[in-house]
C-alpha positions as CSV (number, residue, x, y, z in Angstrom):
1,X,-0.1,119.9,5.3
2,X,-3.4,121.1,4.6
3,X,-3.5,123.3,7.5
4,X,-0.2,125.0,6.2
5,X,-1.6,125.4,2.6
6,X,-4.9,126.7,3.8
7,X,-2.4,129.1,6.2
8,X,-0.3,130.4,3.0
9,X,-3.1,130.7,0.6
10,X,-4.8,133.0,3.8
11,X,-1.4,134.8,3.5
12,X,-1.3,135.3,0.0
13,X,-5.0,136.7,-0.1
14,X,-4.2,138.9,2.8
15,X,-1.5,140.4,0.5
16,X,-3.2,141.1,-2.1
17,X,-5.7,142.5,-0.3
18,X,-3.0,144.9,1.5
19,X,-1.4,145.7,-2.2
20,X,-5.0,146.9,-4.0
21,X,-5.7,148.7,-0.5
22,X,-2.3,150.6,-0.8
23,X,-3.1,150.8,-4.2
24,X,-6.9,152.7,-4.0
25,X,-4.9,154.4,-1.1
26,X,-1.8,156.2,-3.3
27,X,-4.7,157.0,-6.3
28,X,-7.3,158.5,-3.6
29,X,-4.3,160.6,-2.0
30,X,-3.1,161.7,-5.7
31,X,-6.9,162.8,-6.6
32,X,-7.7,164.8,-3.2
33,X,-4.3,166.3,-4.0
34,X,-4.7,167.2,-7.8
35,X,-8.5,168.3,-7.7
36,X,-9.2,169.6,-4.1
37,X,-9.3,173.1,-4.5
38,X,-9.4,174.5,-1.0
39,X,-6.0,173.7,0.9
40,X,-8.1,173.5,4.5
41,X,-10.3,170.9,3.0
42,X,-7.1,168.6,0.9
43,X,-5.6,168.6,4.6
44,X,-9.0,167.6,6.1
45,X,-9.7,164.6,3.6
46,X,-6.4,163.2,4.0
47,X,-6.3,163.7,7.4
48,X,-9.7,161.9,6.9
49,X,-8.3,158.6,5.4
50,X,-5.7,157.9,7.4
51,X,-7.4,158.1,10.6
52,X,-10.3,156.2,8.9
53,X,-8.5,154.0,6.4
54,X,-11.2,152.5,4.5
55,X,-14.6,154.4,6.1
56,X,-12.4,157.5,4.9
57,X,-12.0,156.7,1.4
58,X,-15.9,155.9,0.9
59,X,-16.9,159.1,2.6
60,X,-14.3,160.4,-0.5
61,X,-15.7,159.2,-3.1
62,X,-19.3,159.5,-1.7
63,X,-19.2,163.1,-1.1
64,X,-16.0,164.6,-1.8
65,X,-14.8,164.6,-5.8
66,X,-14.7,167.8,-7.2
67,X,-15.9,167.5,-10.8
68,X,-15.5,171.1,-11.5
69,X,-13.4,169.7,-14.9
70,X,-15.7,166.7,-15.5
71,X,-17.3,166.0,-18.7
72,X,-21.0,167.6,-18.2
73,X,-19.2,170.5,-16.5
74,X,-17.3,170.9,-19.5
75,X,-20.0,170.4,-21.7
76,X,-21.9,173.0,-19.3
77,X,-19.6,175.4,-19.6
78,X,-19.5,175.1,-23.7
79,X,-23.0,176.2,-23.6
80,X,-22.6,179.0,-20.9
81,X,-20.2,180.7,-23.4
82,X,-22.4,179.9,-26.5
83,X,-25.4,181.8,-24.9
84,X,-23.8,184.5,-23.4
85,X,-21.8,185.1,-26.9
86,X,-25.7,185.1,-28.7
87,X,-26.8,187.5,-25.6
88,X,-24.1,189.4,-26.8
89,X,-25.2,190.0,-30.0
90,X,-28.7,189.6,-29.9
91,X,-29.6,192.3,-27.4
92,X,-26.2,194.6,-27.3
93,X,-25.0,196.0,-24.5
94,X,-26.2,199.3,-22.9
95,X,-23.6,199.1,-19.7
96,X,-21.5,202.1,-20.8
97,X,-24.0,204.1,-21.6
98,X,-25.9,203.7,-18.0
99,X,-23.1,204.1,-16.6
100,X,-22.7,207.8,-17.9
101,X,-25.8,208.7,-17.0
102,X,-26.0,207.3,-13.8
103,X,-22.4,207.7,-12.6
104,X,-23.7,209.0,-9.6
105,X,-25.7,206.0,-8.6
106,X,-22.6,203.5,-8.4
107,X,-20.1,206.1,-7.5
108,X,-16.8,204.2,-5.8
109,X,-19.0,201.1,-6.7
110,X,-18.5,201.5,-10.4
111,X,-15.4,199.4,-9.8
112,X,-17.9,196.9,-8.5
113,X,-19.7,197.0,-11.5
114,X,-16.8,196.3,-13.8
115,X,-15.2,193.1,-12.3
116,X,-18.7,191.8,-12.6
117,X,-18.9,192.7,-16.0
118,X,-14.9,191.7,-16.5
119,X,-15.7,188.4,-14.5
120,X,-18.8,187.3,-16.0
121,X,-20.1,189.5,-18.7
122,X,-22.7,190.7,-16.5
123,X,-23.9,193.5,-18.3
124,X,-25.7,196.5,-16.9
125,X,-29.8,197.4,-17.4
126,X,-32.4,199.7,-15.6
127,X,-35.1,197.9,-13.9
128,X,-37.7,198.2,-11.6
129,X,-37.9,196.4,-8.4
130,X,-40.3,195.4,-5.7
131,X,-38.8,193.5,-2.3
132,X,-40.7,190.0,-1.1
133,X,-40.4,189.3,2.7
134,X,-41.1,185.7,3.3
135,X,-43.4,183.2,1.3
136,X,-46.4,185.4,2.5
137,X,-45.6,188.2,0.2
138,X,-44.1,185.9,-2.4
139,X,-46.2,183.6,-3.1
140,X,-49.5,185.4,-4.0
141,X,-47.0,187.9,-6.2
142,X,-45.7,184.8,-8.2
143,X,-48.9,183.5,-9.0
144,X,-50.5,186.3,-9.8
145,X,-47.5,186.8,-12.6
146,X,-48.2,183.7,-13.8
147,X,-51.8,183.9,-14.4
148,X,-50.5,186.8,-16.8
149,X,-48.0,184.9,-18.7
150,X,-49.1,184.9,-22.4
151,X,-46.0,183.5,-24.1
152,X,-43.9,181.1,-22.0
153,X,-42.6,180.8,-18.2
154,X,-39.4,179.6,-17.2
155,X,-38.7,178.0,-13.6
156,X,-35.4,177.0,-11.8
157,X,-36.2,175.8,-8.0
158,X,-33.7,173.6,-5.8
159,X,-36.6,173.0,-3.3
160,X,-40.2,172.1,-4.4
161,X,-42.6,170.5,-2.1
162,X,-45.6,168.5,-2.1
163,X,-47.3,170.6,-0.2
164,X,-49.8,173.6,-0.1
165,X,-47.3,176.1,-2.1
166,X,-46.2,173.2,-4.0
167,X,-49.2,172.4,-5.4
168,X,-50.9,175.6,-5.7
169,X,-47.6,176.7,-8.2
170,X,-48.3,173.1,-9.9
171,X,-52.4,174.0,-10.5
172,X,-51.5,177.4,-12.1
173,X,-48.7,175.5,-14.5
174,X,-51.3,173.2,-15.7
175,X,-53.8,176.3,-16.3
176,X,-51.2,178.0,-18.5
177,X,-50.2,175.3,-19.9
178,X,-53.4,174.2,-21.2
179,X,-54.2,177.7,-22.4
180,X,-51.1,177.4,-24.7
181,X,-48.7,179.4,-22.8
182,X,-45.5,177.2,-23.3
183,X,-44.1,176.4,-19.8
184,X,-40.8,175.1,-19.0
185,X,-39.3,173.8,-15.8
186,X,-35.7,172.8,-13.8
187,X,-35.7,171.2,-10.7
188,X,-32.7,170.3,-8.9
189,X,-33.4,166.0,-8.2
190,X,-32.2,166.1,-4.7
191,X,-33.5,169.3,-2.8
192,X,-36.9,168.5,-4.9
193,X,-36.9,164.9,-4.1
194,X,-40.7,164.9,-3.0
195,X,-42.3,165.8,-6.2
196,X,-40.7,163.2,-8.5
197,X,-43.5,160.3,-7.8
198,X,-46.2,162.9,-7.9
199,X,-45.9,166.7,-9.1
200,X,-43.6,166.1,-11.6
201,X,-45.8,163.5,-13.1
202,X,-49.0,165.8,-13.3
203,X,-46.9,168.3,-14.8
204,X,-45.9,166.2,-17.4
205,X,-48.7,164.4,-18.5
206,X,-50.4,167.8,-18.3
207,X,-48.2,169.7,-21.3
208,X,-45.2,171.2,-18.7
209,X,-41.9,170.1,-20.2
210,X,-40.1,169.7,-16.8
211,X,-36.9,167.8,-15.9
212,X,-34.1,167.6,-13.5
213,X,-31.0,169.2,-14.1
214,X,-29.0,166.6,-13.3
215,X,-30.7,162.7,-12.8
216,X,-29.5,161.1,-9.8
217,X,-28.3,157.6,-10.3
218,X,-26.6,155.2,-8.0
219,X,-23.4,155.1,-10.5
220,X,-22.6,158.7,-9.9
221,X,-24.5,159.3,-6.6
222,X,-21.4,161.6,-5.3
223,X,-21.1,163.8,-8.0
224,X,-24.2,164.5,-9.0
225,X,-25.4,165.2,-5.4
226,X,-22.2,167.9,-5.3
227,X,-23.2,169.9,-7.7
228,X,-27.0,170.6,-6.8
229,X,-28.6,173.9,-8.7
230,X,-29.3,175.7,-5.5
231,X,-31.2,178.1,-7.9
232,X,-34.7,180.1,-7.5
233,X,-35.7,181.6,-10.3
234,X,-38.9,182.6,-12.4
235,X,-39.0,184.4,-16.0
236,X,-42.1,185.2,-17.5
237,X,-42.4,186.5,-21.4
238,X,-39.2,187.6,-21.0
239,X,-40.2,190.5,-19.3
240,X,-40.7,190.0,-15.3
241,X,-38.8,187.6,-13.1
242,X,-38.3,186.8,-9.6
243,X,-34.9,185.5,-7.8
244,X,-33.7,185.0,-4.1
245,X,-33.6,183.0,-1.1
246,X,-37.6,181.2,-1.3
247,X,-38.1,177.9,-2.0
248,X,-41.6,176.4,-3.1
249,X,-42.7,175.7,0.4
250,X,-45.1,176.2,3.1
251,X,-42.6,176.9,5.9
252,X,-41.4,179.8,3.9
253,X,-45.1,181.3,4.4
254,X,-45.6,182.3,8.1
255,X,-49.5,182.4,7.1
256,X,-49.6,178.3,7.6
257,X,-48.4,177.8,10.7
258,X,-45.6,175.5,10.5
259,X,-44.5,175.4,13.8
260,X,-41.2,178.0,13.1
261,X,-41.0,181.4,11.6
262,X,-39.1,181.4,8.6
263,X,-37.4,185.2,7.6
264,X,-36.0,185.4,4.3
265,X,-36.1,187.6,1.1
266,X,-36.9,187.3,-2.3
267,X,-37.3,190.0,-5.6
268,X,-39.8,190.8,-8.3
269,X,-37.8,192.5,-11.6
270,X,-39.0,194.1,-14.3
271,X,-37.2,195.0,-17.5
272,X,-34.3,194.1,-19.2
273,X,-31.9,192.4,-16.8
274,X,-34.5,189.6,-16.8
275,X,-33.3,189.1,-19.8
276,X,-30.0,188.5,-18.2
277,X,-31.9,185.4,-16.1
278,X,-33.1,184.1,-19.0
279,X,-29.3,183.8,-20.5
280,X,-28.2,181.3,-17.2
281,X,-31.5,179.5,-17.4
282,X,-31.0,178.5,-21.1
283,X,-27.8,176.9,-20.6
284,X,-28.9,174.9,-17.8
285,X,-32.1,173.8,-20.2
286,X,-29.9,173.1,-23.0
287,X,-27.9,171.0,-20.9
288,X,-30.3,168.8,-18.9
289,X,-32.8,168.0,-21.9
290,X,-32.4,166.8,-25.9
291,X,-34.7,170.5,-26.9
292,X,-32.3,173.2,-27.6
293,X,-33.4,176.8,-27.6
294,X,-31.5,180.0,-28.7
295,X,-32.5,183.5,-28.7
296,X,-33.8,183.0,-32.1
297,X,-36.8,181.9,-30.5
298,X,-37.5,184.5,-28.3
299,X,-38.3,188.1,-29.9
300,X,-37.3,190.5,-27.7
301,X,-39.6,191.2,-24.8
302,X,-42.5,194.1,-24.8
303,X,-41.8,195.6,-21.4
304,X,-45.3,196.6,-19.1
305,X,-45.6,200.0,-17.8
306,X,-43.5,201.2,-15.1
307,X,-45.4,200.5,-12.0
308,X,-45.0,203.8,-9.6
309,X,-44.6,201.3,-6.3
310,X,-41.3,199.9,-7.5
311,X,-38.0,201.5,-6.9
312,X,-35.7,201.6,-10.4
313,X,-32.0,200.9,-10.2
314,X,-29.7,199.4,-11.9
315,X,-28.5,195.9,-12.3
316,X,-26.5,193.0,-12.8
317,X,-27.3,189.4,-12.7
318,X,-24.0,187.2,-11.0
319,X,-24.2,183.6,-11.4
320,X,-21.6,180.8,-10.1
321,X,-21.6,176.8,-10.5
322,X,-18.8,174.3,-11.3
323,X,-18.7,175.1,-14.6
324,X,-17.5,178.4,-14.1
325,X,-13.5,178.8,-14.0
326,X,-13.4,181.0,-11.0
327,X,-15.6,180.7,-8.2
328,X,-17.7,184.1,-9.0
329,X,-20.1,184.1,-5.7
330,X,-17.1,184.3,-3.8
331,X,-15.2,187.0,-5.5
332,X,-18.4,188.7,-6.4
333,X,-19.3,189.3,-2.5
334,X,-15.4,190.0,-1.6
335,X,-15.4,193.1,-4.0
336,X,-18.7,194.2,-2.4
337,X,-17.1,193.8,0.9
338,X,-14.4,195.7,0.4
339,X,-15.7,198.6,-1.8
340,X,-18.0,199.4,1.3
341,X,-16.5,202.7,3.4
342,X,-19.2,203.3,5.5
343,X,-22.0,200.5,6.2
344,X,-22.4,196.7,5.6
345,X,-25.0,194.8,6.3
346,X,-25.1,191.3,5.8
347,X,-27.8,188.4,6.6
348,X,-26.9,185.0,5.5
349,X,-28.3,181.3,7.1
350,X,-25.3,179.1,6.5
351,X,-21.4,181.5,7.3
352,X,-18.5,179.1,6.6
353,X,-16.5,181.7,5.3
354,X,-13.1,180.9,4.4
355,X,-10.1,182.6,4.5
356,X,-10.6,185.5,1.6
357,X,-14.2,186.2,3.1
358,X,-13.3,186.5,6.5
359,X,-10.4,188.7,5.9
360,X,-12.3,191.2,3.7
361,X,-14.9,191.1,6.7
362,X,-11.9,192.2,9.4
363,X,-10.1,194.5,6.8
364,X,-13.5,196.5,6.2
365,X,-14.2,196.5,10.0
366,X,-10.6,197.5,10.9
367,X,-11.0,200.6,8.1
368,X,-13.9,201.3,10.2
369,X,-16.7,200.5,8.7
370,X,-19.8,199.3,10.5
371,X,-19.9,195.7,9.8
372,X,-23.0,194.1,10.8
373,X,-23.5,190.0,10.3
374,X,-26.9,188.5,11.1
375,X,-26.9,185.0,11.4
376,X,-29.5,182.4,13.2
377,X,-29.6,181.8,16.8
378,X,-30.6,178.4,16.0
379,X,-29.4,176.8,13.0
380,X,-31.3,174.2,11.2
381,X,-28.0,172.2,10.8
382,X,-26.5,171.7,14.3
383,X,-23.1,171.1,12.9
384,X,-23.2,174.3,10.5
385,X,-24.6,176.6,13.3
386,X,-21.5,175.3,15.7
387,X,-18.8,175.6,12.7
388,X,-20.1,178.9,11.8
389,X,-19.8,180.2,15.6
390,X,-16.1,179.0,15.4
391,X,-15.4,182.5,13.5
392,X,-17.2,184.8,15.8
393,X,-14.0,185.7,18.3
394,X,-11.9,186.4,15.3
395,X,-14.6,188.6,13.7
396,X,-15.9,190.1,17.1
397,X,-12.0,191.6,17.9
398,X,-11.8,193.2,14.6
399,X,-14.9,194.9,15.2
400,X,-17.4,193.1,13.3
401,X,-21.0,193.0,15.3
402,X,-22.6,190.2,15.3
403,X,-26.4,189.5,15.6
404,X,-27.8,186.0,16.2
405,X,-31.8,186.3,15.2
406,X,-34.2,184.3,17.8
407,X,-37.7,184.9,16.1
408,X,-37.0,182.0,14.2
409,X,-34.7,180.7,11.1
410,X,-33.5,183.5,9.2
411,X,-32.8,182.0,5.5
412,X,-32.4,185.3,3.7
413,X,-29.0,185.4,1.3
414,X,-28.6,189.4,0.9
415,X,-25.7,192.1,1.6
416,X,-26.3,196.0,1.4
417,X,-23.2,198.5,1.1
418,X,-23.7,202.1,2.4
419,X,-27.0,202.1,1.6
420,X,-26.1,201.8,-2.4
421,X,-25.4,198.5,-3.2
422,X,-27.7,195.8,-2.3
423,X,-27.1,191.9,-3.5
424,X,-30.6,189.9,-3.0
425,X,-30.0,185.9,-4.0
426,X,-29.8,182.4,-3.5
427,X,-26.0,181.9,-2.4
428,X,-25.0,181.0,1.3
429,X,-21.4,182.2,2.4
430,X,-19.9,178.8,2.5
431,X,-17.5,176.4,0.2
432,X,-20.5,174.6,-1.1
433,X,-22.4,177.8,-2.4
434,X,-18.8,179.0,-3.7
435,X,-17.5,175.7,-4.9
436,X,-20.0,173.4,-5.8
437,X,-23.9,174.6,-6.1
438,X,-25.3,176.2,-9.0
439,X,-26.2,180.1,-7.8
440,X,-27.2,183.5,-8.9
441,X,-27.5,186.4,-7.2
442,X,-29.2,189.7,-8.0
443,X,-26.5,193.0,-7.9
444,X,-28.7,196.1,-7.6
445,X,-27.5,199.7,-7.5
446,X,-29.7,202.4,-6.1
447,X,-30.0,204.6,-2.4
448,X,-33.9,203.7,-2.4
449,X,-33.8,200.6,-3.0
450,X,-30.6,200.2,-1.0
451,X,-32.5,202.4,2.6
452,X,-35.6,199.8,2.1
453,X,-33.0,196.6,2.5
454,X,-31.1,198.6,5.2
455,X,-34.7,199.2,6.9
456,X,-35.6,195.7,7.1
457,X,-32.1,194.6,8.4
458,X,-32.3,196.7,11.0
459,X,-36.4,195.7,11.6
460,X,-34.5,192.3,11.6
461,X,-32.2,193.4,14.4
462,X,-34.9,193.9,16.6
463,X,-35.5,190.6,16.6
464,X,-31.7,189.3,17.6
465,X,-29.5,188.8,20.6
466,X,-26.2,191.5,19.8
467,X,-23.0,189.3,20.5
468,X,-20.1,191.4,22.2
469,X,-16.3,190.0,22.5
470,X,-16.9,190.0,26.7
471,X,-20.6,188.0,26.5
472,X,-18.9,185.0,23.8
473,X,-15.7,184.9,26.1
474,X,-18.0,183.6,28.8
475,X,-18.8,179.9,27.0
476,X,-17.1,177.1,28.5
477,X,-13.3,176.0,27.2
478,X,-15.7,173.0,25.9
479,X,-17.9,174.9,24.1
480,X,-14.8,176.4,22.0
481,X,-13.7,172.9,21.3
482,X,-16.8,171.5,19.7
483,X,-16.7,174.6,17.7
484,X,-13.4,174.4,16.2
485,X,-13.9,170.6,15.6
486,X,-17.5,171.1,13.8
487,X,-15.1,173.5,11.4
488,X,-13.0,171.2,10.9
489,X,-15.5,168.7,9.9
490,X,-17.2,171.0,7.9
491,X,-14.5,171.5,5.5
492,X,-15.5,168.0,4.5
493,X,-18.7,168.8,3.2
């Protein structure tokens, strides 16, 4: 008799067990359903859970939400529009008036310029520039701004290190800082993981108001590691700024031998647009601290003397995030693509493109256009190197070339069109840097400026292995297998 109860109540746990598991089941189907954007990844997290019924639905929850409509999206977004409206009004906008006098700059690229504008109110200004190849020539150029500063620096970083770089950025900090200059920084809590028990400290307790974006607590873990601000920026008085692809750290400074050659790319601006910085870094400061600031407390900016070693252009700043209502990295770089009618050039660390991308990149090599993609030979993520060589065959048949660099890892985020258009920035061309990570990119219109980017890429070329169709043809069916299943896992990320 007992053996029978104990046998029934067994049976009755086991079905209630069965009913909450069907239960979790139907609401985790409904949510990938409702708030998965991309169809390719819905299909891959459902296809996820029921091959994997319970490991599935952690992995989910751990890594997959989208909480592009969350609460401190929302309340990101809120901000975003109250800045940009004080922007607005605060400095005006000289777009149109550029754009007359400079029509012949853009040229069929003034279309380019207005969907920015249309899809972010990204304004036009005249700048100067200077290009930063690797940490080598960044680094001593940064700190050498920042000894300057006199009012206030601004930082953004994803990646800070506690290492030489690292700390040579933190001495300078505490310098200004204790010379009065106001300093003010963002770190992202997970690429900058390192510096929280040590730099971050010394900062503070040294006068630098310095906090994450977004805290990363075991209640939210999954969300709040989604959305990471994948952003590299500096502002200083307002005046001078740099953006791109390089972190704070040493392996980005092929001085200190780190064992690898890093190649990326990174800009120094001058003038107004770094103004237009300024605008994205205030709302993420507003939102990750109780301090509000507006424009009110910044006068506008006393611009230095042009120096005759930059090349002037013009400019707009293109950011994209989760809190954004279209995903403005990707549209941003599929305009570019397909305003281009002669030459594209494009070096990016991490290509999961999906479908729009990929077919902007065969429709401008089928309208002949020299299409050029330069990617790493050897990816520092073994499963994005073999997702991203998935593509190749499609892109190869359509004409695109393709260039796999060997000298090292190149991490550089930029795109030139016919020698006019150049983007310089922080975005990869995949679903996370389109979808999920905080970006911004620099937009810069101008032939010198554009020859010195197209100089470099081709310097960088030297330096690659050239694909053909016949040469990728020769890889084992294998080869082609683990390819097409490292895409499909990578839609999961």
């Amino acid at each position: 008799m007992v053996e029978a109860l104990f046998n029934d109540m067994s049976l009755g746990v086991s079905l209630v067990l069965l009913l909450v598991y069907l239960l979790v089941l139907g609401y985790t189907v409904y949510r990938i359903i409702m708030n998965t954007q991309s169809a390719a990844k819905t299909m891959a997290y459902l296809l996820l859970i029921i091959i994997l019924p319970l490991l599935g639905i952690v992995i989910y929850y751990s890594f997959g939400m989208d909480t592009r409509h969350g609460k401190s999206n929302k309340m990101l977004e809120s901000e975003y529009r109250k800045v940009s409206k004080e922007f607005q009004e605060f400095l005006g906008d000289p777009s149109e008036s550029l754009l007359m006098e400079h029509r012949e700059i853009l040229g069929d690229f003034t279309e380019l310029f207005r969907f920015l504008r249309h899809l972010g109110h990204e304004k036009l200004t005249a700048n100067s520039f200077h290009l930063l190849n690797n940490g080598e020539e960044k680094f001593p150029e940064v700190l050498k701004t920042l000894e300057q500063a006199a009012e206030y620096i601004h930082i953004e970083y994803y990646t800070w290190e506690n290492d030489k770089s690292g700390n040579d950025l933190k001495e300078v900090l505490l310098k200004k800082a204790k010379e009065g200059v106001t300093v003010r920084v963002i770190y992202d809590a997970f690429g900058s993981r390192g510096i929280r028990k040590n730099i971050v400290r010394e900062l503070a307790a040294g006068g630098v108001q310095i906090h994450p974006i977004i805290e990363i607590k075991l209640n939210r873990l999954a969300n709040r590691l989604n959305h990471r601000d994948h952003r590299k920026i500096i502002i200083v008085d307002g005046h001078t700024g740099f953006v791109g692809g390089i972190n704070v750290s040493d392996r980005y400074d092929n001085s200190i031998d780190t064992g690898l050659f890093w190649r990326d790319t990174h800009i120094k601006m001058s003038g107004p647009g770094v103004m237009n910085l300024q605008r994205h870094f205030l709302v993420n400061w507003n939102f990750c601290q109780e301090e509000k600031l507006d424009l009110d407390d910044f006068k506008e900016p006393a611009f230095p003397p042009s120096d005759p070693s930059a090349f002037r252009g013009l400019s707009q700043i293109l950011a994209g995030g989760p809190i954004y209502s279209q995903p403005n990295i990707m549209l941003g770089y599929t305009r570019l693509f397909t305003l281009a009618r002669e030459k594209l050039y494009i070096t990016n660390p991490y290509f999961i493109p999906n479908e729009t991308i990929l077919d902007a990149l065969k429709q401008a090599a089928l309208s002949g256009v020299d299409v050029r993609l330069l990617l790493p030979k050897e990816s520092d993520s073994a499963l994005v190197g073999a997702a991203a060589s998935f593509y190749f065959k499609a892109l190869l048949r359509c004409g695109v070339k393709i260039y796999l660099y060997d000298k090292g890892f190149v991490h550089a985020k930029t795109a030139v069109a016919d020698g006019r258009v150049s983007v310089v920035g922080t975005a990869n061309m995949d679903i996370r840097s389109f979808d999920l990570n905080f970006e911004i990119m620099s937009v810069i219109y101008g032939d010198k400026f554009g020859a010195e980017m197209e100089r470099l890429f081709l310097e960088d070329l030297e330096d690659s292995e050239h694909i053909t169709l016949d040469k990728w043809n020769e890889q084992s069916s294998l080869k082609f297998l683990t390819y097409a299943i490292a895409r499909l896992v990578s839609s999961l990320l």
